[in-house]
Each structure stands twice: as C-alpha cells, then as structure tokens.
C-alpha positions in Angstrom: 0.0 -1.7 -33.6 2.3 0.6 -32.0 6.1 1.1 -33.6 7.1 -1.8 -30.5 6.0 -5.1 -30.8 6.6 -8.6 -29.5 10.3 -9.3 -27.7 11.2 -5.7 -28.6 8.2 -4.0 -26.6 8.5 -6.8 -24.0 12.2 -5.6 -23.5 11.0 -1.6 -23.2 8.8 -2.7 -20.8 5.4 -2.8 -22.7 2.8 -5.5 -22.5 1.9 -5.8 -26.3 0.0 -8.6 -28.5 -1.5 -8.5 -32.0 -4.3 -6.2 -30.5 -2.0 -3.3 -29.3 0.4 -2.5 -26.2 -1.3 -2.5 -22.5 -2.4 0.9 -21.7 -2.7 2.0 -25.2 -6.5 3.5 -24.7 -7.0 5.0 -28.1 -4.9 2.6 -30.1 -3.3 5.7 -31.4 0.7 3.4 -31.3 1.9 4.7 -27.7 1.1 4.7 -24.1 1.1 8.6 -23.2 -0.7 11.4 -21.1 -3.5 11.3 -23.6 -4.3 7.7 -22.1 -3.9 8.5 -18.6 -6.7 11.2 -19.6 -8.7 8.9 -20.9 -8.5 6.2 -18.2 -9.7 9.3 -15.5 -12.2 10.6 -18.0 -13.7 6.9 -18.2 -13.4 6.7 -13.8 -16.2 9.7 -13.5 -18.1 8.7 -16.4 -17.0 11.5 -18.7 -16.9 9.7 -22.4 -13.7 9.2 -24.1 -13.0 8.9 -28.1 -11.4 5.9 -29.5 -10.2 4.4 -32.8 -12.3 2.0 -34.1 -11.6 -1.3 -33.3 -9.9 -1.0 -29.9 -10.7 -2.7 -27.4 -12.8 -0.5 -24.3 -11.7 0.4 -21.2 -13.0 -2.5 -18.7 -13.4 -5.0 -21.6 -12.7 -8.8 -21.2 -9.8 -9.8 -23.0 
C-alpha cells in the first residue's frame, strides 16, 4: 500500500483501497512514469514485471 491511503489519498486525488492506489501498475507505493511505461508496454504486448500479488493490467476487480 502506497504512503496515501483512504480519505487522505482520496483528497490527493488517488483512487486507493486495501489492494493499492488506481494506476499503481507494479504496486511499487506510487503512481509514476514507470506505470505509464508499463500500461504502453502491456498495449503492444511487450511483457511487463510486477510485484507479486498485484493485481494485472485488464484484471476484474
């Protein structure tokens, strides 16, 4: 979980729950560049490294 959570990441702006902050890719505690990599990397099939236990890009939640 990133260094935001509940009402205080709501009130930055960020999406978060007990599973992370929307747009956290790698679950690495921040939405950055290194996301927005990943995201692109996933849209032409190029494979993308995660920590364990985070959810994949395109998975149901």
């Amino acid at each position: 979980m990133g260094p935001y959570s509940g009402r205080a990441a709501e009130k930055r702006g960020r999406r978060c729950d007990t599973r992370g902050c929307w747009g956290d890719v790698d679950c690495l505690n921040g939405v950055t560049i290194g996301d927005a990599q990943k995201i692109a990397r996933d849209l032409i099939d190029l494979a993308i490294t995660q920590a364990e236990g985070c959810l994949r890009i395109g998975d149901s939640v």
